[in-house]
N, C-alpha and C positions, 0 to 999 in steps of 0.2 A: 326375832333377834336371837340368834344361837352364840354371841358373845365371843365372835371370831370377829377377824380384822375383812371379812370381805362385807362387800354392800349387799345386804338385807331386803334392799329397795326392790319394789315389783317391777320391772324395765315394761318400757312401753311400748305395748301392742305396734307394732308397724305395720297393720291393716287395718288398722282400726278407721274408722269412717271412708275406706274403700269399699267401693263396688266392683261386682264380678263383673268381668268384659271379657271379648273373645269368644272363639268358639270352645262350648265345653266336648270334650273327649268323646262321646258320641258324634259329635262329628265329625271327626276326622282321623278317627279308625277307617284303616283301610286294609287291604289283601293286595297280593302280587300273587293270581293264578292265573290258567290257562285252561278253562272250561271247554266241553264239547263245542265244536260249530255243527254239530247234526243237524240237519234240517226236522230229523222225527226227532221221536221221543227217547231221548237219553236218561237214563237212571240216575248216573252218577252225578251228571249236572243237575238234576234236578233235586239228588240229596245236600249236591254243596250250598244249591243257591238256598233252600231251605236253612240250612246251616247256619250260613251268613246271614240269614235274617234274624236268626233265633239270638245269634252272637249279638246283635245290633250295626256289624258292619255293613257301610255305606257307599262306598266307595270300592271297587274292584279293577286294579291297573290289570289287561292283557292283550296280549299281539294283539295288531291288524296287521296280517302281512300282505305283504305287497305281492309276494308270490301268486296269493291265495285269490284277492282280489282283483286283482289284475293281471292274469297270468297270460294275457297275452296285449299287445299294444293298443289299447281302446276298446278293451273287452274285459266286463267286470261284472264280478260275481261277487254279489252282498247276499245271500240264501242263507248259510248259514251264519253271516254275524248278524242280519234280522231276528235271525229264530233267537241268538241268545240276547242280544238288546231286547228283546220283547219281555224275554222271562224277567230279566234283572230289570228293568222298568215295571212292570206288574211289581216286582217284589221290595222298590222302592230304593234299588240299589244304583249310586250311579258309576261311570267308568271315565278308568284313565286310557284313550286309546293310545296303545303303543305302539308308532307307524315306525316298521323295520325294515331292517335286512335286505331289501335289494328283491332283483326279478332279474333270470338269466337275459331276455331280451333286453333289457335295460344295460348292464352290462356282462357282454358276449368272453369280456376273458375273465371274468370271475375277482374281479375285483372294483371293491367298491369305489376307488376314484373314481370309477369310468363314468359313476351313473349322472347325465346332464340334470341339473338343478331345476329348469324349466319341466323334464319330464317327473322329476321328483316332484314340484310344487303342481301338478297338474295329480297326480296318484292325491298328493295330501289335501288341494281341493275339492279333487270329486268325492273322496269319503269326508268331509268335514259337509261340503252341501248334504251328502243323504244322508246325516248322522243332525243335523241342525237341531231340531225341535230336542233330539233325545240326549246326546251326548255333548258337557263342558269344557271336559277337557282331554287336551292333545300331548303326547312327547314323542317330542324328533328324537328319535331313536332309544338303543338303551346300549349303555357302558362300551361307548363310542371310541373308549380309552383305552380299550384292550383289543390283543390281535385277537381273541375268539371273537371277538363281534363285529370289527372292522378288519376287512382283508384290503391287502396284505397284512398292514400296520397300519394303526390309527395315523389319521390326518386332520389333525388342525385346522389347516386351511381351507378343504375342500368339507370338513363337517359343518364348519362356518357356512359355507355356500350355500348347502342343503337345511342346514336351519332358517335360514336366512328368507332361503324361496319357501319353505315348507310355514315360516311363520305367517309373512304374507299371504300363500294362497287360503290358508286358512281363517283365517282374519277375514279375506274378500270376498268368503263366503258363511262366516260365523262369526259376527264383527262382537260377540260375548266371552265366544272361548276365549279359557286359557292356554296358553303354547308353553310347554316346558321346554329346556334345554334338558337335553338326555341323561336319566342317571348315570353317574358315573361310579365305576368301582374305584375304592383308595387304595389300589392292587393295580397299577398299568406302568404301562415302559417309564414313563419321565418320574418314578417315584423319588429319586434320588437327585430330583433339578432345585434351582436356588427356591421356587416357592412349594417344595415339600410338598405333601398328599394330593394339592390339587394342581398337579401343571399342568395339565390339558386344559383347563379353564384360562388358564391364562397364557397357554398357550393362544390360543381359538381368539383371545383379548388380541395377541400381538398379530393378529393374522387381518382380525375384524374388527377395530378399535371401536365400533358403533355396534359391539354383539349384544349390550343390553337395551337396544331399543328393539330385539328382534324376540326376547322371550319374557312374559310375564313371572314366569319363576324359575326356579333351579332343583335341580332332583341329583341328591345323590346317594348312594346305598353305600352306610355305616354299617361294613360287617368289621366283626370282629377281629376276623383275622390279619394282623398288622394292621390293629385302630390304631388311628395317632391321636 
């Protein structure tokens, strides 16, 4: 009692007879890099993935490009994302793969409406079959909302399409993974529409009213610049 007019009284614990739940912070530290696909022995890769272990991180998002893997129509090359799934498996780390960007035969004028959904859900099946045992989880693309990563201009409609087959094939051959919908930047053309930072989400809603039976979660990257 210090003989002022406030209360004195000890206030009560609000966790008190709680238990911890959830996952604690180790696990769900993660990275967003783009390590070697060398087939041999890489230095650099092999000082980051030590790194990351030393860090305690788990988890490491990076491409699988479709370029890379399938750079030509039924012709696929896994060599080098073997070589680093092997290391970061040895090292206990697991991955977000991030299936992007398109393949010039996929489409020939260089923009990404063109690419058919069946050939996209067939690219995101065959790497979800040879990734089974090792890899969880998936995201259809990344910041689908912006012209740098969707050419011409993002499209709503037709990124819904490719989610859509890309969630299914992957599902019909990994019925455990998770399917993200694509981080999106809080930086893209509809920034100034009636639902604010996120209108491509609810864009992609008006296009595919049944878009959340198509993705286990949502990914979006909170940068700083013009955070809301």
């Amino acid at each position: 009692d210090d003989d002022t007019t406030d209360d004195d009284t000890v206030p009560v614990d609000p966790y008190e007879g709680m238990a911890p739940s959830g996952k604690i912070i180790d696990d769900i530290l993660a990275i967003s890099s783009h390590p070697s696909k060398d087939t041999g022995y890489n230095w650099q890769r092999e000082f980051q993935i030590t790194k990351l272990d030393e860090a305690g991180i788990r988890l490491l998002r990076t491409d699988f490009s479709w370029s890379t893997i399938e750079p030509a129509d039924d012709s696929w090359n896994f060599d080098g994302y073997d070589t680093l799934i092997d290391l970061l498996d040895e090292a206990g780390i697991k991955v977000d793969a991030l299936l992007d960007y398109g393949v010039g035969w996929a489409m020939p004028g260089g923009s990404h409406d063109e690419i058919d959904p069946a050939v996209w859900a067939d690219f995101n099946g065959t790497v979800a079959a040879h990734y089974a045992d090792v890899i969880d989880m998936y995201e259809i693309w990344n910041e689908q909302n912006t012209e740098r990563f969707w050419k011409p201009e993002p499209n709503p409609e037709h990124y819904g399409e490719l989610l859509k087959a890309g969630y299914t094939a992957i599902h019909e051959n990994d019925d455990t993974a998770e399917v993200l919908f694509g981080g999106m930047s809080p930086f893209d053309i509809y920034i100034f529409g009636e639902h604010w930072i996120w209108n491509f989400l609810y864009r992609v809603y008006e296009e595919h009213p049944d878009v959340c039976n198509y993705m286990d979660a949502l990914a979006i990257h909170p940068y700083t610049f013009l955070q809301q």
